[in-house]
C-alpha positions, 0 to 999 in steps of 0.5 A: 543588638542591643545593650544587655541589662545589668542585673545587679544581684544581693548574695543575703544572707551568708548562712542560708540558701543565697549561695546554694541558689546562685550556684544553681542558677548559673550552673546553666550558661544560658542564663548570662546571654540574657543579661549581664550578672553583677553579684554583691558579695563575697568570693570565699562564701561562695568557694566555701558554699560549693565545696560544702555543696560539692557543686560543679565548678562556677566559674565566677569573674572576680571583680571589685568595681561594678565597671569592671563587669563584663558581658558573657561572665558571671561577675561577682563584685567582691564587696565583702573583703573580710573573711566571715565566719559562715555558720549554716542555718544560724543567724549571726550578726557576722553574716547579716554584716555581710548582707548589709554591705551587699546591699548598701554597695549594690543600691548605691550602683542602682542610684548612681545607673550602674547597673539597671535592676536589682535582684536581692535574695534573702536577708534575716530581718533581725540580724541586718539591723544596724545603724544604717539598716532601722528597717523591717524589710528589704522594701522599707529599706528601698523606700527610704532610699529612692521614694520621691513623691511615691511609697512603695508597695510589695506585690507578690507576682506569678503568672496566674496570681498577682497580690499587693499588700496595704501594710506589709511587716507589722505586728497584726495587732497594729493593722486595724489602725493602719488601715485608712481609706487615704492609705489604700486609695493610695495603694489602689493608684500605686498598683493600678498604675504599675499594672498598666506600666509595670505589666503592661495590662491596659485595663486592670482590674484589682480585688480588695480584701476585707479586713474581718471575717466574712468580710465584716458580715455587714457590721457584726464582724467589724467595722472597718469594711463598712467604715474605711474600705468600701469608702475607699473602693467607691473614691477609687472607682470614682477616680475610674480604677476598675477595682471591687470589694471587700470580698471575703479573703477565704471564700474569694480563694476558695472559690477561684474567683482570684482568676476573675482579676488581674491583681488582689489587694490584700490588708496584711501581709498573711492574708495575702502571702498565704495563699499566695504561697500556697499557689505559687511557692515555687515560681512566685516573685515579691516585687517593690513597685511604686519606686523609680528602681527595679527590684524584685527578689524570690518570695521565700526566706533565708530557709536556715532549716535546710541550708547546704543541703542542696535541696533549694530550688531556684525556680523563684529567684529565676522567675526574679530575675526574668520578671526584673527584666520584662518591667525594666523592658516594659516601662522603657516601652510604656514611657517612650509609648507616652512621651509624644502619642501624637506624634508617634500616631501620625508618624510611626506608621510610616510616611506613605500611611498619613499625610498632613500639612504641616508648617515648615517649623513643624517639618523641621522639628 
């Protein structure tokens, strides 16, 4: 058998749902059979969030090196070591304290492999800022620490609806001149390629949104369609990624025709997480692709507004969790698949299938 996934996951935000979730997704012991669970946070969070909750009993396996974890347990590794001060449904600077610590510890452990993916649930983008934290997401955050060449791109994943954003966390007055046709060429490839890698679909085939109404209306309605977009969807084509557009954001969701692709590229974070949240709220995942890492997180927020009121699925961070591991699986299979595909053509199928003249080097390589 082998070696279970290290899931490494961020507790967030303390003041919002973060605990209330844990607490019901590992409720069912099932869930560490499938891998071994390393939560970053803090032991007396997450004993005030159950008695506040008055859940059952979880029992946790209170740790304070990740390799200490062990396999059958929930470990929590207590990075938090000062008491904070939980205010449900607030946001405090105390408690974006406690999210960033979680995730500074837990992404160092990432760099360092010692643990395989990351599942982060959610912070408040205000109250986390800091002198190490300048960042407008969890996103920007991971790019900045493990972009080598490539830049990250956000896409919201479910089974029936897959959608990557070209700008992600931006004012909407700052978009049109975000976009260019370098930069979502760029985003094209990035999402092609973590498609075939990430999904393992060998040919995708990827919408691109407009920009205006109406996609521009021929001009009337904008220019950037017929200036950057189209452009950058003909030099994508030509580059052989099967991808069309601009289509019409609400016709294009209207219509279903979201169902004829494998992945939609959106210009701008509403346009994208609207519908997308409309049609998988529940099950749906935010995933960073374009990093050597694994992150994904459920696609919803802190949810102050219902916070210890035990009325928070944790279907999304499910889904998080299980879709972290699939692509952690899938890209082992996709970069072993394409480290030696001669080899592996003549050789795989077993000796009695193919039989070549090989040299005595070649034998004995």
């Amino acid at each position: 058998m082998s070696e279970q996934i290290k899931v490494g996951i961020t507790h967030g935000d303390i003041n919002g749902v973060g605990y209330e979730i844990l607490l019901k997704t590992f409720a069912d012991e099932r869930m560490q059979e499938l891998f071994v669970p390393v939560i970053y946070g803090s032991s007396k969070s997450a004993s005030y969030h159950r008695k506040v909750l008055d859940h059952s009993p979880v029992s946790f396996h209170i740790i304070n090196h990740v390799d200490e974890c062990s396999p059958g347990k929930i470990n929590l590794l207590n990075c938090v070591k000062e008491e904070v001060r939980i205010e449900l449904g607030t946001a405090t600077a105390e408690a974006g304290e406690s999210a960033f610590i979680a995730l500074d510890n837990a992404a160092r452990d990432l760099a360092a492999k010692k643990i395989d993916v990351l599942v982060t649930l959610p912070i408040n983008k205000d109250t986390i800022q800091n002198d190490k934290f300048h960042f407008p997401g969890h996103t920007e955050f991971l790019q900045d620490r493990f972009a080598e060449n490539n830049k990250a791109l956000m896409i919201l994943a479910s089974n029936s609806l897959r959608i990557a954003l070209v700008t992600t966390h931006i004012p909407l007055a700052e978009v049109s001149e975000k976009i260019s046709k370098e930069l979502i060429t760029e985003k094209l490839s990035t999402l092609n390629f973590s498609l075939k890698r990430d999904f393992r679909i060998e040919t995708p085939r990827i919408a691109v949104l407009g920009l205006n109404p109406h996609a521009g209306e021929n001009g009337l309605l904008g220019q950037e369609e017929l200036r950057i977009i189209a452009p950058a969807v003909k030099e994508a084509q030509d580059a052989g990624i099967l991808c069309a557009g601009p289509f019409a954001a609400d016709g294009f969701f209207g219509t279903g025709r979201y169902r004829e692709f494998d992945a939609v590229l959106a210009m701008y974070h509403d346009q994208g997480l609207v519908p997308f949240k409309t049609i998988a709220m529940d099950s749906g995942v935010n995933f960073t692709a374009g990093l050597p890492i694994v992150r994904t997180s459920p696609d919803h927020g802190t949810a102050y507004d219902i916070a210890g009121q035990n009325k928070a699925s944790e279907e999304s961070f499910r889904q998080a969790i299980y879709m972290a591991i699939d692509i952690f699986n899938n890209r082992r299979d996709y970069d072993e698949a394409g480290e030696n595909p001669l080899r592996k053509m003549f050789f795989d199928r077993g000796k009695d299938d193919v039989r070549l003249d090989l040299t005595e080097e070649e034998e004995e390589a």
